[in-house]
C-alpha positions in Angstrom: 34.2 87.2 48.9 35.6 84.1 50.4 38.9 82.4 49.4 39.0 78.8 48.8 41.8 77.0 51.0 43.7 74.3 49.9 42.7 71.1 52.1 45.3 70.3 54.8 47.0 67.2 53.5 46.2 63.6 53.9 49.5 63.1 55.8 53.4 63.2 55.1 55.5 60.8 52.7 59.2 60.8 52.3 60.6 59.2 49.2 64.4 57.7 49.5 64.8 56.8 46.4 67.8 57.7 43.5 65.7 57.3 40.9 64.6 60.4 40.1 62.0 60.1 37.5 60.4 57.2 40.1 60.2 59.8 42.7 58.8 62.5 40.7 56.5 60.3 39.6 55.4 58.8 43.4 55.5 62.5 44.4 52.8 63.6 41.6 50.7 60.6 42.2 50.9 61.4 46.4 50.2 65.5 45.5 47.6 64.7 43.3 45.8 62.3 46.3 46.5 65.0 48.9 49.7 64.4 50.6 52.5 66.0 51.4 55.7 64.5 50.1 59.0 64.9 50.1 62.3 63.0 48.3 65.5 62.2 49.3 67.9 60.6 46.8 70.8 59.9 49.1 70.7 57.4 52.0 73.5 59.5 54.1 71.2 62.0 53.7 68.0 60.3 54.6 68.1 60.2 58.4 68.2 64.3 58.5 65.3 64.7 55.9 63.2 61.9 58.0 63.8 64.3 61.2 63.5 67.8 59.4 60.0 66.5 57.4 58.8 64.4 60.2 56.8 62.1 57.7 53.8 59.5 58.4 55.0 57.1 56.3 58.8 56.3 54.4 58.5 55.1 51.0 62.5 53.8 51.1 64.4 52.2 48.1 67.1 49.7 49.5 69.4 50.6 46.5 70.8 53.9 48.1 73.9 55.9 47.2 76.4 57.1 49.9 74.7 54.6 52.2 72.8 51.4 51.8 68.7 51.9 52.6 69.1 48.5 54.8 71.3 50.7 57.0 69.1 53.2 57.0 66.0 51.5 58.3 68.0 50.1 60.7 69.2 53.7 62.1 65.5 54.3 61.9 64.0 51.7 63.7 67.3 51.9 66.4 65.7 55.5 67.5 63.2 55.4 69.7 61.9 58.6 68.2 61.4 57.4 64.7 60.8 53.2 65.1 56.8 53.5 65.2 56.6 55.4 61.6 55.8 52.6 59.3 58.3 52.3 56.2 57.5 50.7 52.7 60.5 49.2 51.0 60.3 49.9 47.5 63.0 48.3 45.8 64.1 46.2 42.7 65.5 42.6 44.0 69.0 42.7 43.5 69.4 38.9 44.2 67.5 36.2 46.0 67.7 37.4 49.2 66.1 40.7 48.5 63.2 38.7 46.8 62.5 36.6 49.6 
């Protein structure tokens, strides 16, 4: 009798993002494609779920309560520990600058 295993997972995502049916929905689509993600709805919060879930990739909204997701990436990419793990901003443009 042999047990099926689950397959090990594609890689790691962390979602920073507050909008909560977005990241459920980003974190069903990344589950049903095999990876293993994880959300974060608070930017003052994201830095310690980035460290604790060590992802391969950071799907990261800009529009962040508690603190602003430009201020996260930049605590991101100022650790030398962290900087090489690519992150996608995913974000609605607020104003021009965001769009361009």
């Amino acid at each position: 009798m042999t047990q099926s295993a689950e397959p090990a997972p594609k890689g790691r995502v962390l979602v920073v993002d507050d909008d909560a049916s977005l990241a459920e929905m980003l974190t069903i689509v990344l589950r049903q494609e095999g990876f293993d993600s994880r959300v974060c709805a608070r930017g003052d919060e994201a830095l310690a779920a980035f460290r604790a879930f060590h992802p391969d990739v950071v799907l990261l909204d800009l529009n962040l309560p508690k603190k602003d997701g430009r201020e996260v990436l930049a605590e991101i990419k100022a650790d030398d520990a962290l900087r090489r793990i690519p992150v996608v901003i995913l974000t609605t443009p607020q104003d021009e600058r965001d769009i361009l």
